[in-house]
N, CA, C and O of each residue as an XYZ file, in Angstrom:
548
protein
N      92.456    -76.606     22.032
C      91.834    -77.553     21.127
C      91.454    -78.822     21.909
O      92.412    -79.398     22.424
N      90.155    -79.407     22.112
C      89.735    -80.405     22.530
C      89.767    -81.502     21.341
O      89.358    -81.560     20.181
N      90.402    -82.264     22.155
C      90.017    -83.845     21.469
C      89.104    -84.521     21.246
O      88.240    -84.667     22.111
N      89.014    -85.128     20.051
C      87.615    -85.760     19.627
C      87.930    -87.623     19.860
O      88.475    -88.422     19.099
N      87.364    -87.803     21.134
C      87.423    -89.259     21.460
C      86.612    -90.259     20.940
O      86.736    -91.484     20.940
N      85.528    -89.315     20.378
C      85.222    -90.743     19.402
C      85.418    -91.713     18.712
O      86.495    -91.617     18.123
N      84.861    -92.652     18.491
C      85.443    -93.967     17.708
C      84.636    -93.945     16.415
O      84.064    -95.032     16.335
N      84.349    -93.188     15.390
C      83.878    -93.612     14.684
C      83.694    -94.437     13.395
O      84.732    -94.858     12.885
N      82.460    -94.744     12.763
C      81.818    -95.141     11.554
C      83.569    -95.515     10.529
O      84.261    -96.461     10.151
N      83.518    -93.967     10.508
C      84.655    -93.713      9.085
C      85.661    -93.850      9.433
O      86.607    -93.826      8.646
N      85.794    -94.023     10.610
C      87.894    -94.557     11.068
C      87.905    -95.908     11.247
O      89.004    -96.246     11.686
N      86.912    -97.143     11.051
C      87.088    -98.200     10.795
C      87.279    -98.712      9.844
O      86.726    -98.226      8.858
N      88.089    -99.853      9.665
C      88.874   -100.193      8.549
C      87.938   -101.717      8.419
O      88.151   -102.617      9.232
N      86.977   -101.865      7.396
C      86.335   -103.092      7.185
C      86.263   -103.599      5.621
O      85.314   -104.255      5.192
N      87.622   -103.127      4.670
C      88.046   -103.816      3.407
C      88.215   -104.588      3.713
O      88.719   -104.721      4.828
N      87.853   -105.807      2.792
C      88.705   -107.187      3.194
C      89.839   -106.891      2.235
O      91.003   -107.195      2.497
N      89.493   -106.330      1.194
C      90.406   -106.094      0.017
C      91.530   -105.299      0.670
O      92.686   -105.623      0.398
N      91.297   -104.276      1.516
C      92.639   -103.548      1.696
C      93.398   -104.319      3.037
O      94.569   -104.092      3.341
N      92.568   -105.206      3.725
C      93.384   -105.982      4.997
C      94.003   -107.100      4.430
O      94.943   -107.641      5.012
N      93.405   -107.671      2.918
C      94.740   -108.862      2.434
C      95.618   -107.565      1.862
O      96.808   -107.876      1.887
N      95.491   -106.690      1.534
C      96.900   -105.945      0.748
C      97.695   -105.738      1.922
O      98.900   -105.573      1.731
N      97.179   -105.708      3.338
C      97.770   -105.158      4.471
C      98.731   -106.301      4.737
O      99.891   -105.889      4.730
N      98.655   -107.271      4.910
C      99.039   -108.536      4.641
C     100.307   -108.953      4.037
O     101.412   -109.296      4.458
N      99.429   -108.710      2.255
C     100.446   -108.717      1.685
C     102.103   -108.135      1.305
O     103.169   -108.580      0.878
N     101.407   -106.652      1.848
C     102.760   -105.543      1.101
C     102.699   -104.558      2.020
O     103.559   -103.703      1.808
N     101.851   -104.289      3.190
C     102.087   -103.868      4.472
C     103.381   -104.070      5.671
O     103.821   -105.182      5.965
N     103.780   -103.028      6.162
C     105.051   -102.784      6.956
C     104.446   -103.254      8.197
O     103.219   -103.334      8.152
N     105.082   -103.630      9.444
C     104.634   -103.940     10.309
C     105.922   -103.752     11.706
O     107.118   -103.767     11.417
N     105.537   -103.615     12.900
C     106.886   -103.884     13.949
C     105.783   -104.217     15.233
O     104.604   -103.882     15.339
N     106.541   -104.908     16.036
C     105.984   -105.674     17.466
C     105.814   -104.415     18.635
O     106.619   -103.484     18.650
N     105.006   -104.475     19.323
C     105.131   -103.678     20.711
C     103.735   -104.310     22.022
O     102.647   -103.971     22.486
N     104.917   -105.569     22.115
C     104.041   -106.622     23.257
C     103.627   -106.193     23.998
O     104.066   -105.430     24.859
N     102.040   -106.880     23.682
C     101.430   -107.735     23.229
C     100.446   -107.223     22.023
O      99.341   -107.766     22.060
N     100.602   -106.448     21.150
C     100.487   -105.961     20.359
C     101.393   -106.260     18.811
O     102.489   -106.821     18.802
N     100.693   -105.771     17.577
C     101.634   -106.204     16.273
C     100.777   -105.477     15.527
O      99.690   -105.795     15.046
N     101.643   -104.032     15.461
C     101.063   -103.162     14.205
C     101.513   -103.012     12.442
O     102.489   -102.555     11.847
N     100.323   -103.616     12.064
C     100.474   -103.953     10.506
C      99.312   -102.107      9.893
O      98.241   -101.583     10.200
N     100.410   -101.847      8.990
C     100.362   -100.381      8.182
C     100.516   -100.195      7.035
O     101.685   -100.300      6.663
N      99.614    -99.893      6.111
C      99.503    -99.808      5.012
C      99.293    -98.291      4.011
O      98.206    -97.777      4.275
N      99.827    -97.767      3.305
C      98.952    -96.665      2.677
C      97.898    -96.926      1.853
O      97.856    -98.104      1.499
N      97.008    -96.207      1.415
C      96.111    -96.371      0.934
C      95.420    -94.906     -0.018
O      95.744    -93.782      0.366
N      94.669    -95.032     -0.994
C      94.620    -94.132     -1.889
C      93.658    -92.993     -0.733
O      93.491    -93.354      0.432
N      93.269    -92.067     -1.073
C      92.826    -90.918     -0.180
C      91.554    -90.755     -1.178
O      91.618    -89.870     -2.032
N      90.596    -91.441     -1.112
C      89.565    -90.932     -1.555
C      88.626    -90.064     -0.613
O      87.475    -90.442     -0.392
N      89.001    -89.197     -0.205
C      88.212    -87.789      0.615
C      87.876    -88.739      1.670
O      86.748    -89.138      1.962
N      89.241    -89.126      2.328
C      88.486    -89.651      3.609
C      89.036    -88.287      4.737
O      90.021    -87.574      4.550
N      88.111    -88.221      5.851
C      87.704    -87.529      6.774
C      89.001    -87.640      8.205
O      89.271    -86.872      9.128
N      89.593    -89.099      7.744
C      90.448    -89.672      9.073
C      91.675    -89.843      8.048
O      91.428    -90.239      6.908
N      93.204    -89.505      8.496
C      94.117    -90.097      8.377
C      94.246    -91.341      8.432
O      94.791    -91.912      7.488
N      93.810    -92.021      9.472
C      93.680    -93.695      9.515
C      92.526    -94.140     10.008
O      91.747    -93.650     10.825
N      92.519    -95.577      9.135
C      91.109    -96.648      9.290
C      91.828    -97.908     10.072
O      92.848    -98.525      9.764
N      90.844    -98.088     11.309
C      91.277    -99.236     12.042
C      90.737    -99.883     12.005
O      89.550    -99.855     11.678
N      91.852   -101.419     12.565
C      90.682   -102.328     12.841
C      91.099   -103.808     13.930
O      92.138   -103.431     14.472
N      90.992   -104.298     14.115
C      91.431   -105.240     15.664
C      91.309   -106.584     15.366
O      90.149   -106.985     15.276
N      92.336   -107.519     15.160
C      92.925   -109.097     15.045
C      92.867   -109.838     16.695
O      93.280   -109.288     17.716
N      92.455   -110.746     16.638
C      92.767   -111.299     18.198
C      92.189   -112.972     17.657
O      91.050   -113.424     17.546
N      93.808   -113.697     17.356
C      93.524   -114.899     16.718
C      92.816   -116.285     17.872
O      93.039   -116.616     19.037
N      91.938   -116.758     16.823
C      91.307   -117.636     17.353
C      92.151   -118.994     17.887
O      92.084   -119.696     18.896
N      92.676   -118.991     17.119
C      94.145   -120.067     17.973
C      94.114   -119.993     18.904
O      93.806   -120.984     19.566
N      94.356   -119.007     19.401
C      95.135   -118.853     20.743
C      93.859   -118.294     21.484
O      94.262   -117.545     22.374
N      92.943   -118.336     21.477
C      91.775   -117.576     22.307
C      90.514   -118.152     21.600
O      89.868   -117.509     20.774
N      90.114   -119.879     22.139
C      89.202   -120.177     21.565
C      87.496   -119.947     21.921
O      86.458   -120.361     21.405
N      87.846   -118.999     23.168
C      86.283   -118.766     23.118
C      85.995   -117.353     22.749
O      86.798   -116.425     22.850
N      84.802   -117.279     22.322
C      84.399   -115.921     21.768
C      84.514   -115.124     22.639
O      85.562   -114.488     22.533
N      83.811   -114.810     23.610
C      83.654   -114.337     25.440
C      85.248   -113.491     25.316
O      85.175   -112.266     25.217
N      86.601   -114.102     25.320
C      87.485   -113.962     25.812
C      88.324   -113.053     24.348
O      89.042   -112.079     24.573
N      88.173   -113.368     23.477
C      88.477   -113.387     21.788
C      87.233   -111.542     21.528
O      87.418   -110.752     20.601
N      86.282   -111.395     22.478
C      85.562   -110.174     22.262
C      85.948   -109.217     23.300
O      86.044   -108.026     23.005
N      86.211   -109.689     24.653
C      86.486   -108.654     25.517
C      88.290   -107.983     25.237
O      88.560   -106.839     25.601
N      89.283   -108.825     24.611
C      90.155   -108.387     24.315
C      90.462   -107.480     22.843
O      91.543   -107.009     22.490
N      89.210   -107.414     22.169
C      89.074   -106.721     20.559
C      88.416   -105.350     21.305
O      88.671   -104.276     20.760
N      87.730   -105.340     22.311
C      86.885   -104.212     23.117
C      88.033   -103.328     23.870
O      88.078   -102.106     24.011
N      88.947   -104.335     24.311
C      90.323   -103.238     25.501
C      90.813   -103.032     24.398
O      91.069   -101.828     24.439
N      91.264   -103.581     22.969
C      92.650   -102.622     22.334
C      91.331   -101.570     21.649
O      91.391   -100.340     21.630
N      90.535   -102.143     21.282
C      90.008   -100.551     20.699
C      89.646    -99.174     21.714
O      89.790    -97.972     21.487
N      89.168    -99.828     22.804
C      89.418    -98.779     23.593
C      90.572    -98.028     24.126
O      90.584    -96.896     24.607
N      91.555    -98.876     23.950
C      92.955    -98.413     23.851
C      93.323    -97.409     22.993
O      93.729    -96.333     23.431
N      93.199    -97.705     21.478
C      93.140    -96.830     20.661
C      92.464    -95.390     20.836
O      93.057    -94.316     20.930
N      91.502    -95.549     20.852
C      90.193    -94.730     20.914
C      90.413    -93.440     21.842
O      89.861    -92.340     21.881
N      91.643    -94.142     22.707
C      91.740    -92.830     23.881
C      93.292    -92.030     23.564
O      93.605    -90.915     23.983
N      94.214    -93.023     22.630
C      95.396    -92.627     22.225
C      95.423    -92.396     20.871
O      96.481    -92.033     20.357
N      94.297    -92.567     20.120
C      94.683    -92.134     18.943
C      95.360    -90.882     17.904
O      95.941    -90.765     16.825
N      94.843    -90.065     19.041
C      95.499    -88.356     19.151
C      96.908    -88.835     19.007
O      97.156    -88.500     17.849
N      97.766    -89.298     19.382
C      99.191    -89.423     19.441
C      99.484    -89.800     17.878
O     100.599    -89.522     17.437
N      98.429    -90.483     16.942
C      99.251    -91.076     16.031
C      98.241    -89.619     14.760
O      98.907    -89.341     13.762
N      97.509    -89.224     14.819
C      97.093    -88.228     14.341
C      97.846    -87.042     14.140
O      98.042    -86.350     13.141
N      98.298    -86.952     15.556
C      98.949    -85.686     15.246
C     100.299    -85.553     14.435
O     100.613    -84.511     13.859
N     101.029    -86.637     14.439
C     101.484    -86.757     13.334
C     101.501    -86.770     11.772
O     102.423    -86.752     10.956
N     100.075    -86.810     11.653
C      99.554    -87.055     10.273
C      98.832    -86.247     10.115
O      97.704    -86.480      9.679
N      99.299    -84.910     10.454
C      98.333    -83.641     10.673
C      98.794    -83.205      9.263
O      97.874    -83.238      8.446
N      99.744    -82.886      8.873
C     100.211    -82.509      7.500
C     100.176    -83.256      5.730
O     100.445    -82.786      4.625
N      99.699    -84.622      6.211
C     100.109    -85.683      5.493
C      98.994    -85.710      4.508
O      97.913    -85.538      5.071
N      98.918    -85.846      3.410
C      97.676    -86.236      2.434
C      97.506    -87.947      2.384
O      96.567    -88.495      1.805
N      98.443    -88.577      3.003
C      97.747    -90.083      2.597
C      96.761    -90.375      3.816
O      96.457    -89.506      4.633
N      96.228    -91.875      3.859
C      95.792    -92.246      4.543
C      96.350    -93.983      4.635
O      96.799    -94.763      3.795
N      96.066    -94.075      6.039
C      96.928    -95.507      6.362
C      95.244    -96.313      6.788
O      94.190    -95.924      7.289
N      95.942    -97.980      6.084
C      95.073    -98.661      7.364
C      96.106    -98.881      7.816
O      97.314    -98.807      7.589
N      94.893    -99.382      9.018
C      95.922    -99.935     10.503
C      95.290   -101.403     10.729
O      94.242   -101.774     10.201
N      96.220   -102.311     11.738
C      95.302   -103.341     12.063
C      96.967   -103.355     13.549
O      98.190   -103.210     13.581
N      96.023   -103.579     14.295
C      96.527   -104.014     15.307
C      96.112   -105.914     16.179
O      95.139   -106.203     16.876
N      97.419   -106.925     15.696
C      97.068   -107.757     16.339
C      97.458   -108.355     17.438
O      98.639   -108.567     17.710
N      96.494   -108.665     18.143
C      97.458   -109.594     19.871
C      97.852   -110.714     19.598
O      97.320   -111.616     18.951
N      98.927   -110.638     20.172
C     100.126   -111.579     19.982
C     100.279   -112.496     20.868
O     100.713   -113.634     20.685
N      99.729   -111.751     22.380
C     100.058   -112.772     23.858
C      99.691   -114.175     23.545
O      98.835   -114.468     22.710
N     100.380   -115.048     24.257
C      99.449   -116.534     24.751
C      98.683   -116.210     25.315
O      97.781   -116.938     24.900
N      97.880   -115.060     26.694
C      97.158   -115.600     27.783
C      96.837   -113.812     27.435
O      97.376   -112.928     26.768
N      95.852   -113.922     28.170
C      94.884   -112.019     28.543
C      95.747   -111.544     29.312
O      96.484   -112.207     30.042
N      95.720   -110.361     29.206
C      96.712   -109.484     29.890
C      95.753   -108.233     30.190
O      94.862   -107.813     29.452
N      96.208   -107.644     31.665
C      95.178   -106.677     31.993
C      95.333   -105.540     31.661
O      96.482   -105.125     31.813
N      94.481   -104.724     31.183
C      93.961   -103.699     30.625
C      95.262   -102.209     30.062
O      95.568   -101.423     29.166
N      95.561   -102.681     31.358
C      96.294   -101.100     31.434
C      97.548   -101.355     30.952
O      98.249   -100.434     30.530
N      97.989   -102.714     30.965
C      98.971   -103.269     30.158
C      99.365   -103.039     28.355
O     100.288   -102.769     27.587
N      97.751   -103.411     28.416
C      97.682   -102.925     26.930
C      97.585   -101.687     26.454
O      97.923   -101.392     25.307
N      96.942   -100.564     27.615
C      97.129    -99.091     26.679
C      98.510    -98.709     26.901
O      99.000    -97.828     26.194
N      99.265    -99.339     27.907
C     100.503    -98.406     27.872
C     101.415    -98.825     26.513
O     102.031    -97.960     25.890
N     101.427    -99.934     26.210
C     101.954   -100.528     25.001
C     101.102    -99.665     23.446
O     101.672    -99.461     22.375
N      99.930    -99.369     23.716
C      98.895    -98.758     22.380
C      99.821    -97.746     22.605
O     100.798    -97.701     21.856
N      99.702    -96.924     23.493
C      99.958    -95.668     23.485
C     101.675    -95.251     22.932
O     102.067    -94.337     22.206
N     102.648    -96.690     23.845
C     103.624    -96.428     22.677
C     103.936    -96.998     21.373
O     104.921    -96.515     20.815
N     103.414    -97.764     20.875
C     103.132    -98.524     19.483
C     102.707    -97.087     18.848
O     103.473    -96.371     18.203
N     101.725    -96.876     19.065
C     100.920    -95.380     18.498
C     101.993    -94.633     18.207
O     102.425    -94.579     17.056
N     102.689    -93.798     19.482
C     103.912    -92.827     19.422
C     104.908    -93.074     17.619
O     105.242    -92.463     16.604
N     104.986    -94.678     18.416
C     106.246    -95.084     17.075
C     105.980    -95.122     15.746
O     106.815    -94.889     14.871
N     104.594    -95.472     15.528
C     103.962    -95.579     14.387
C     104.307    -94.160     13.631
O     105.147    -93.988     12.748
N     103.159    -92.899     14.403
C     103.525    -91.743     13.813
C     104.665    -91.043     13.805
O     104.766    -89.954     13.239
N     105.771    -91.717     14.542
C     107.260    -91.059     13.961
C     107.379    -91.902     12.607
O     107.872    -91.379     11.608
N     107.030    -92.897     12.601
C     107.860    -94.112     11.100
C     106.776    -93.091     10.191
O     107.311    -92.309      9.406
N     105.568    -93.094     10.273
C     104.720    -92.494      9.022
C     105.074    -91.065      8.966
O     104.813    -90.661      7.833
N     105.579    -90.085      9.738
C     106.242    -88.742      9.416
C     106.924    -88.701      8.557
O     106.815    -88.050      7.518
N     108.317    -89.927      9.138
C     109.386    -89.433      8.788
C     109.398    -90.126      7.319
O     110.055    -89.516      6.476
N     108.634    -91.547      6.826
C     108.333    -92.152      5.317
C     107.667    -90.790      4.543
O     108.084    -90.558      3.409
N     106.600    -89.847      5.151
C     106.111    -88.842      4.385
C     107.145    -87.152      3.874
O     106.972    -86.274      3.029
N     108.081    -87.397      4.835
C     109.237    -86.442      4.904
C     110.624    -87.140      3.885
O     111.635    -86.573      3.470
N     110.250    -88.299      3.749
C     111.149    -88.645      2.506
C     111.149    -88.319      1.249
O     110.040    -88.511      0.749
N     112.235    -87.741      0.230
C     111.787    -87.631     -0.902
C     111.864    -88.779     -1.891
O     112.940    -89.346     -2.085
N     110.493    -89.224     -2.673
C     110.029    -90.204     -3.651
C     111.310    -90.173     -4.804
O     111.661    -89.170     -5.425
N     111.850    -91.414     -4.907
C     113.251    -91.528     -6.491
C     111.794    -92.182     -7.479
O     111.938    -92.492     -8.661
């Protein structure tokens, strides 16, 4: 089975409505320089287990230049590890958003950040297994 590395259309997460619920009543855990916020969400015949989408606060990264090339490495981060959090959610009928935000003070290079995606990712789809392997009171 080949992997589908695409990034697409329908695995982006661009509710505003479902990123304040993400916010609001969304689970979340750290994996520096990274901060994955997870939400379920109703399954209206979507195509992807999860819809993403990429935070990189202006506070702390006031030029655009610097605030765009770091929204470009975590999605490409994603994009190449996302298989890890899929395959977990191979069985699952819900669907999650995701939002992944950077946390660092300062840019951090590249490879820094997929090794952290890649285990943020890992952990994610054990927590969303094992919440879907729970039984509902």
């Amino acid at each position: 089975m080949e992997k589908d590395l695409r990034f697409r259309r329908e695995e982006r997460l661009k509710s505003w409505k479902a990123i304040g619920l993400m916010f609001k009543e969304g689970q979340s855990f750290g994996q520096y320089p990274l901060r994955f916020v997870w939400l379920p969400m109703e399954a209206d015949q979507a195509a992807f287990s999860a819809q993403f989408t990429v935070s990189v606060p202006k506070k702390k990264f006031k030029k655009a230049v610097d605030r765009n090339r770091l929204r470009r490495q975590i999605r490409e981060a994603y994009r190449l590890n996302k298989h890890l959090l899929y395959h977990n959610l191979e069985n699952s009928d819900k669907v999650y958003a995701l939002m992944v935000i950077y946390v660092a003070k300062d840019g951090l290079e590249y490879s820094e950040i997929e090794v952290n995606m890649n285990r943020g990712l890992r952990r994610l789809g054990k927590l969303l297994r094992n919440s879907d392997n729970q039984p509902t009171q």
